[in-house]
ROPA-686176 format. One line per field, with one value per residue (C-alpha): residue in three letters; x, y, z negated. Coordinates in steps of 0.02 Angstrom, whole numbers, always signed. Each point is the difference from the previous one (the first is absolute). Example, Ala and Ser with C-alpha at 12.3 -4.5 7.8 and 13.67 -1.06 7.14 Angstrom:
vexnu = c(ALA SER)
east = c(+615 +69)
north = c(-225 +172)
up = c(-390 +33)
***
This chain:
vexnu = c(UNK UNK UNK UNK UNK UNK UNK UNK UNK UNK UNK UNK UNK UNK UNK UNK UNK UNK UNK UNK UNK UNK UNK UNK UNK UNK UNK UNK UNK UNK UNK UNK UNK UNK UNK UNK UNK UNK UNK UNK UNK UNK UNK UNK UNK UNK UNK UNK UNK UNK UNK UNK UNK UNK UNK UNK UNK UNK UNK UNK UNK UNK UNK UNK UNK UNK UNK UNK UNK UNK UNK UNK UNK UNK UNK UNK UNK UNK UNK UNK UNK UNK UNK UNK UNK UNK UNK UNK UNK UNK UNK UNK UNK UNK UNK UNK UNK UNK UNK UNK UNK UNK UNK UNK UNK UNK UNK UNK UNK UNK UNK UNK UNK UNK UNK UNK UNK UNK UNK UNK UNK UNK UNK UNK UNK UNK UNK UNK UNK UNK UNK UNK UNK UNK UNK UNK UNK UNK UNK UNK UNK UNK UNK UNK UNK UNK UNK UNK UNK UNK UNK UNK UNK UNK UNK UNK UNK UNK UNK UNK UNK UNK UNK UNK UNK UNK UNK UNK UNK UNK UNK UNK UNK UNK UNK UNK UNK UNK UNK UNK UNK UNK UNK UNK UNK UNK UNK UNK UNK UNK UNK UNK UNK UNK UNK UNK UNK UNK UNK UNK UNK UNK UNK UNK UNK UNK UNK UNK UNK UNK UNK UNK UNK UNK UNK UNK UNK UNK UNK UNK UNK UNK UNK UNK UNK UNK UNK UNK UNK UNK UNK UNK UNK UNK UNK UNK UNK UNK UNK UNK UNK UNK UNK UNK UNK UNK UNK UNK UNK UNK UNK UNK UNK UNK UNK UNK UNK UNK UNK UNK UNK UNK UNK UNK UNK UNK UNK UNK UNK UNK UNK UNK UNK UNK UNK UNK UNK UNK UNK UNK UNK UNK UNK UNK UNK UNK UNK UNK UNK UNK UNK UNK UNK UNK UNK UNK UNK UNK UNK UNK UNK UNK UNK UNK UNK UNK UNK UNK UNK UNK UNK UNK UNK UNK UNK UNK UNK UNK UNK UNK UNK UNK UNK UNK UNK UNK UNK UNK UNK UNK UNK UNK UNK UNK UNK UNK UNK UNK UNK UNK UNK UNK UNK UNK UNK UNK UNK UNK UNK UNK UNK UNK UNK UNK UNK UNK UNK UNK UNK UNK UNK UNK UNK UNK UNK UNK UNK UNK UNK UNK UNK UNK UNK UNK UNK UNK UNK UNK UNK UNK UNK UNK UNK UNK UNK UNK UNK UNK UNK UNK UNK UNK UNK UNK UNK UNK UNK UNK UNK UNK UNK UNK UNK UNK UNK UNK UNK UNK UNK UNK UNK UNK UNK UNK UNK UNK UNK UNK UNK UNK UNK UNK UNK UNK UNK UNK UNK UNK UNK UNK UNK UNK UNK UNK UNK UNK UNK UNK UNK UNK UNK UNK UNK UNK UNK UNK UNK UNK UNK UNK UNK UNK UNK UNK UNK UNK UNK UNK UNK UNK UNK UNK UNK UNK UNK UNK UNK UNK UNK UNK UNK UNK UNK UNK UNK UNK UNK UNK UNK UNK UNK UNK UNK UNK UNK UNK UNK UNK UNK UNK UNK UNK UNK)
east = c(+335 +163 +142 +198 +173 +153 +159 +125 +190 +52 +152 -65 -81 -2 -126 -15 -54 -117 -43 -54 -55 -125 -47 -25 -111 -118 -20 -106 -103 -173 +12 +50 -89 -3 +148 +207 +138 +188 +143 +172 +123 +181 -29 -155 -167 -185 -124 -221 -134 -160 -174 -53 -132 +40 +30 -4 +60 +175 +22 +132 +167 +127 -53 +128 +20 +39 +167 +8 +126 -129 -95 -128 -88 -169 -136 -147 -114 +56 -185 +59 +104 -125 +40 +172 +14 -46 +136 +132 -36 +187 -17 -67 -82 +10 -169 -134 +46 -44 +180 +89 +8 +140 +144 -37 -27 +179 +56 -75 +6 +127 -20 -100 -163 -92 -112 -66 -81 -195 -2 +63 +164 +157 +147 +176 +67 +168 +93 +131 +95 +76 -57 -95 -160 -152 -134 -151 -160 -154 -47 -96 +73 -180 +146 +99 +176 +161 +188 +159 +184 +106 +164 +55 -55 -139 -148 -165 -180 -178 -186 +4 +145 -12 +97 +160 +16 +95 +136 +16 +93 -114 -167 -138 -148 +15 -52 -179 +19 +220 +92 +186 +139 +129 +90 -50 +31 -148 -180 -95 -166 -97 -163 -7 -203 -1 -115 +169 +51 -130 -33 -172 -107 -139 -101 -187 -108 -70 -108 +2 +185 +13 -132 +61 +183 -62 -107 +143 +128 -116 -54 +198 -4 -111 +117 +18 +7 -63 -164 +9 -104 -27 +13 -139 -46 -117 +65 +41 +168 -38 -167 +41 +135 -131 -134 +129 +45 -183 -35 +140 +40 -128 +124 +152 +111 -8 -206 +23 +124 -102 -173 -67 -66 +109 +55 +41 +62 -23 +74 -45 -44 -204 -105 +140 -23 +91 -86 -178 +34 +96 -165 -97 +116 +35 -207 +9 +144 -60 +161 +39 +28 +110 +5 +124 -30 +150 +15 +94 +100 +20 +97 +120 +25 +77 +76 +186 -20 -70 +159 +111 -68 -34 +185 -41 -37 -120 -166 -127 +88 -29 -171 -53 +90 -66 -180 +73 +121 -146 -131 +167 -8 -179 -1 +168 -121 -115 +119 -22 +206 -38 -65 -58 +17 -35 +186 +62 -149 -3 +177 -38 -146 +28 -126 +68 -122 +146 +23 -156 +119 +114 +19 +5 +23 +184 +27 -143 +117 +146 -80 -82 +173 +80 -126 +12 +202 -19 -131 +124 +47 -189 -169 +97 +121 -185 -71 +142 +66 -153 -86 +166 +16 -135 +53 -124 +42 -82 -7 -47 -59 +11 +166 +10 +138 -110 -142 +122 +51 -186 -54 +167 -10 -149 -15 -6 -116 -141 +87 -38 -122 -147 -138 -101 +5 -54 +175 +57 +172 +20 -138 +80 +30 -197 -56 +68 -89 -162 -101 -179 -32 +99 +39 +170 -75 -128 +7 +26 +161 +70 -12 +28 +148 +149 +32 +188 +12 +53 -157 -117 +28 -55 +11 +49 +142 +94 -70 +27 +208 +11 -86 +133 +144 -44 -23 +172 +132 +120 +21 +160 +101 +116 +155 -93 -20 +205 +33 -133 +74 +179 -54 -126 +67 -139 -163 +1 -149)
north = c(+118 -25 -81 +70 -80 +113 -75 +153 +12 -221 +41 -127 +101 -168 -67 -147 +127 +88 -172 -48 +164 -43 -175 +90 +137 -142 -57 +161 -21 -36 +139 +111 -107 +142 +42 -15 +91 +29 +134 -19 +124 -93 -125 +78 -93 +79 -128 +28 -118 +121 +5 +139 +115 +174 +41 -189 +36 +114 -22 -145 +0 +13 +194 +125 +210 +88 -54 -164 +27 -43 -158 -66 -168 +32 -114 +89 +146 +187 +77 +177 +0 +114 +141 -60 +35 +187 +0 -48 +153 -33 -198 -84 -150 -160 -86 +35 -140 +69 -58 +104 +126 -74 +20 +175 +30 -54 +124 +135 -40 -158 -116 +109 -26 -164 +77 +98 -166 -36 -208 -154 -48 -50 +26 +32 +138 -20 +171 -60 +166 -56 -174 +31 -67 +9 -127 +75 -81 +55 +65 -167 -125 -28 -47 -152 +32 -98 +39 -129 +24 -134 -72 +132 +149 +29 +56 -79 +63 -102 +23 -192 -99 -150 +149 -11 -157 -98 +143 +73 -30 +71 +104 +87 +97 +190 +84 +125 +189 -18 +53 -78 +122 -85 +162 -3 -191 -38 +20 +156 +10 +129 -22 +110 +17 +73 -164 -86 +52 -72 +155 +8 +124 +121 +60 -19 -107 +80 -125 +103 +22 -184 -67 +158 -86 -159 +42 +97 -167 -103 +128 +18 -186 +3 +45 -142 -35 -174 -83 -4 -65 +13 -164 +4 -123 +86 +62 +194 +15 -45 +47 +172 +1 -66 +126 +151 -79 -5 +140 +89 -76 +94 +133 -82 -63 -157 +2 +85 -138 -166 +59 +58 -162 -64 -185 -80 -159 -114 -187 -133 -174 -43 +73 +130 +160 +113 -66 +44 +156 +70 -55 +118 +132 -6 +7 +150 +98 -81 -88 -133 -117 -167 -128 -133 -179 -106 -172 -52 -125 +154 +98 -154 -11 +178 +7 -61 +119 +141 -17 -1 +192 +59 -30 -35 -147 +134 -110 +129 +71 -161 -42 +184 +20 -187 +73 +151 -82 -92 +140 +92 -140 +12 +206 -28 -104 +130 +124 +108 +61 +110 -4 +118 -99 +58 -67 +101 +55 -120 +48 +212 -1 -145 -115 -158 -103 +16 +175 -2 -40 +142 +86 +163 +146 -16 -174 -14 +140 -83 -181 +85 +75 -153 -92 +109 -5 -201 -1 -22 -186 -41 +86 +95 -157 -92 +125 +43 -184 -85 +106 +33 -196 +31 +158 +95 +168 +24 +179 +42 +167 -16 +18 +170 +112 +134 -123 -47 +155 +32 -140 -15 +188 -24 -15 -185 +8 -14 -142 -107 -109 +10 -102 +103 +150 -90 -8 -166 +3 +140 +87 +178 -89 -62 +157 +123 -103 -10 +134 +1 +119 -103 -175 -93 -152 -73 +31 -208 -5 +168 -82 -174 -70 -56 -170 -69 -12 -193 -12 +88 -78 -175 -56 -191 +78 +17 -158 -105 +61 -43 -185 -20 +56 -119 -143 +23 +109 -84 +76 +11 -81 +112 -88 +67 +196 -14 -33 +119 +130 -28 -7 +129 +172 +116 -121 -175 -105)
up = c(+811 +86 -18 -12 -25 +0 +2 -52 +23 +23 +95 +130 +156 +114 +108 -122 -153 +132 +21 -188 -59 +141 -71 -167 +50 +72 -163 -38 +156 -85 -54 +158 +153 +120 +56 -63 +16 -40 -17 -15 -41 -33 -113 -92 +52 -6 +55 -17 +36 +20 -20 +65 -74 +48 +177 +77 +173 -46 -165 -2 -104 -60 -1 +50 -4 +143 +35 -50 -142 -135 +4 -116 -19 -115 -63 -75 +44 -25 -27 +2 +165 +104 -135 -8 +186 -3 -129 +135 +90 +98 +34 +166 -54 +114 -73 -78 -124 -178 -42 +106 -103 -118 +122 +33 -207 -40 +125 -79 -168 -10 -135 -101 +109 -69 -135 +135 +85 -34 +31 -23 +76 +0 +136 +28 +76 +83 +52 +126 -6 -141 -28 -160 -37 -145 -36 -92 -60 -36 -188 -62 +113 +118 +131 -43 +31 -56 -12 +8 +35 +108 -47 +141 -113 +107 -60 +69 -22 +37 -18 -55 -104 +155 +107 -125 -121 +136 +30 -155 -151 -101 -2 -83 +11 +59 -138 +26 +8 +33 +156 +31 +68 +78 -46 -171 -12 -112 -39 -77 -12 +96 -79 -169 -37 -161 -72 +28 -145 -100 -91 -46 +95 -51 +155 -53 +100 +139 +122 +146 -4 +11 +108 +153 -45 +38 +150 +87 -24 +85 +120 +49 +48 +149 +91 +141 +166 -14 -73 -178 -167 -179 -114 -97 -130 -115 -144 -30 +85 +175 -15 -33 +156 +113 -56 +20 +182 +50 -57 +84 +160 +103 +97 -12 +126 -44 +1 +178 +61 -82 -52 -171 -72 -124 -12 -156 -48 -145 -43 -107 -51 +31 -137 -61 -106 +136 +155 -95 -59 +157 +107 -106 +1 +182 +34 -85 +72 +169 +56 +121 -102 +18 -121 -6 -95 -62 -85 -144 +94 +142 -150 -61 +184 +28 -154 +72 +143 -123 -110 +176 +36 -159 -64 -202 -122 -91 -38 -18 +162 +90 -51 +59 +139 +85 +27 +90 +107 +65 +8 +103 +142 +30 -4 +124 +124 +4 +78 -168 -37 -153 -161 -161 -164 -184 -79 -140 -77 -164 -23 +8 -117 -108 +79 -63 -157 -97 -13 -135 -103 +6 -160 +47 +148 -9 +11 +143 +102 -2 +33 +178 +29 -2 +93 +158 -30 +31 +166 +99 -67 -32 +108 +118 +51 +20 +113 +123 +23 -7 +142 +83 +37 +153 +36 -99 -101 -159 -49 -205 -30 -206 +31 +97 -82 -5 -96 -114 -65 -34 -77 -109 -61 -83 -184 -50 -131 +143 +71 -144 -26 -126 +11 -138 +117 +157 +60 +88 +84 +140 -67 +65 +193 -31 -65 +146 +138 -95 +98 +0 +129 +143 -84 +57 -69 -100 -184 -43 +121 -60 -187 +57 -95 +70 +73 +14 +230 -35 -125 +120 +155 -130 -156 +58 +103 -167 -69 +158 -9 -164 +44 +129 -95 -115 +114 +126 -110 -112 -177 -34 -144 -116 +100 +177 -86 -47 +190 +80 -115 +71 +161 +24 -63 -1 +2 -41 +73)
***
């Protein structure tokens, strides 16, 4: 993942707000370590910290079309680029950055052009002809992005909230699936998938449909120029993207660039669920496989610096995203820049204990619908800041456009649950992969249950937070709540 700040229309273009937006954008540096750049037009800023993935040695920003009047500052992966390209039929290309494709989109099809990219990203787009500008992200909000407006009426943009909470008077999150027109003056949303709605759908079952949905999302993401991984820890999700990987990487660039054994990686505290199961699984898909021990005390000790890059008070977010902020700096030291994750699966097919207790099709729908509507503040957030600390990029193939519109079109009736029939949660994801002919995994890890990451990874984790809550943090008095509440608008410790 990389890292942007745009700093659009401040009516300062000095040397000293060159100057700062420069400090700022070295706030997002973890997450861009290989190179930096910035563009100024007037008093309108574009500044990128990059990691590069795609096209290493030219494929620097801010990105540009062929005369330099559009300019672009991305973070994220656009996975159909190369048939993007042949699109373009008119357009010399500078790079062969998969991003480069965005400033020659808007000048064919201007603002109209962001359903037509197959990623994660977010970027802004400044056309200096006129001065306008549009900030898009992608549909679920994989990339973290952030908007806040100065005192100026400037408007400011960042991958991370430590890029604008000193400068602006107020900010938010960008919201998933919206583009901004400076033109327009506001947000609309550009992603209308027809589960949005939270109609309920009808498309029978069909578990070839879904598994060659699933198996072309991941097979879309090996596209790199750099070593890359799969985090595997054992249960279904990322066992499933690490058997479709294997299985596929034989003929690919990527295999033909790094070799076509697989490495996988696994963290956890000694003795843990995931480290045992992801052991067997990797012996069986044949993987490299790297696994990572941590200590109790190692958690509590990240847990300040986890908070600093993660950006939220969340607990659940916390306690899952410690484990893979550490995992992240040991895959970093191996040189490994990429990785394939299994986020957003629970949230698709309802893989959550609690949704046993749904009373019916309809309610079940609307309860996924509204759990992939909220990634972005939860799993996703985890993922992309937690690996993007060390300059890692997590890509999450459950949450492929394409995938989704699958998996949410089918009839919810075999999403539920029902123990009497042999159906545990995500029986239909289960079901697809269960081939007897060519296995993707053993039968006990295709119908293993679901572990929570933060349970996985250790049960004492949990209980060893809890012990030292208890022991250091102050519970407040009713007189402490009446002041937190005045003082803290939004969340109150």
């Amino acid at each position: 993942m990389c890292g942007i700040l745009a700093v659009l229309g401040c009516s300062d273009d000095s040397q000293a707000k060159r100057v700062r937006v420069l400090e700022l954008s070295r706030r997002l540096k973890h997450r861009g370590p290989d190179w930096s750049g910035l563009y100024q037009h007037g008093d309108f800023y574009l500044a990128h910290q990059r990691l590069a993935i795609i096209d290493p040695a030219s494929g620097d920003q801010p990105l540009y079309n062929e005369d330099k009047k559009i300019v672009v500052t991305v973070n994220g992966e656009i996975y159909n680029h190369e048939a993007l390209r042949e699109r373009l039929t008119n357009h010399k290309f500078r790079t062969g950055s998969d991003c480069d494709v965005i400033a020659h989109l808007y000048e064919e099809y201007g603002e109209n052009f962001v359903d037509m990219l197959d990623g994660m990203f977010s970027f802004v787009l400044l056309d200096t002809r006129d001065n306008s500008f549009i900030v898009a992200r992608d549909a679920i909000g994989i990339t973290s992005l952030y908007i806040g407006w100065g005192l100026d009426g400037s408007i400011w943009i960042s991958s991370e909230l430590k890029g604008l909470n000193d400068d602006c008077e107020h900010f938010e999150a960008f919201p998933p699936g919206h583009l901004y027109s400076s033109k327009s003056g506001g947000l609309k949303r550009w992603y209308n998938p027809t589960w949005y709605s939270e109609a309920i759908p009808s498309t029978p079952y069909d578990p070839l449909v879904l598994r060659q949905a699933f198996e072309n999302a991941v097979i879309k993401r090996l596209m790199t120029d750099v070593p890359f991984g799969v985090l595997l820890s054992g249960g279904l999700d990322s066992s499933l993207v690490a058997s479709i990987t294997a299985r596929h990487l034989a003929g690919t660039k990527a295999a033909r660039q790094w070799g076509t054994q697989l490495h996988s990686f696994c963290v956890g505290l000694e003795g843990s669920p995931d480290l045992k199961y992801a052991k067997e699984v990797a012996d069986y898909l044949g993987t490299v496989h790297h696994e990572f021990h941590f200590t109790v005390q190692d958690g509590i000790d990240a847990i300040e610096e986890v908070i600093y890059h993660v950006e939220t008070y969340d607990v659940t977010t916390i306690r899952a995203s410690t484990p893979m902020f550490l995992m992240s700096r040991k895959i970093k030291s191996l040189g490994v820049k990429m990785v394939i994750s299994g986020e957003g699966s629970d949230e698709i097919f309802g893989g959550y204990l609690y949704f046993h207790k749904a009373p019916n099709k309809e309610e079940f729908h609307r309860e996924t619908c509204h759990k992939i509507k909220a990634l972005h503040q939860y799993d996703c957030l985890r993922a992309n800041k937690a690996t993007s600390a060390w300059g890692v990029e997590a890509r999450v193939p459950f949450l492929d456009k394409d995938f989704i519109n699958v998996a949410m079109a089918i009839d919810p009736e075999w999403k539920m649950i029902n123990p009497q029939e042999g159906r545990l949660e995500k029986w239909i994801l289960r079901k697809a992969f269960d081939d007897e002919e060519r296995p993707y995994l053993p039968k006990h890890v295709l119908y293993r249950q679901k572990e929570q990451f933060s349970d996985g990874v250790g049960y004492s984790w949990i209980d060893g937070l809890k012990a030292h809550a208890e022991q250091h943090v102050h519970i407040p008095s009713y007189a402490d709540f009446a002041i937190f509440i005045s003082q803290f608008c939004f969340y109150w410790p």
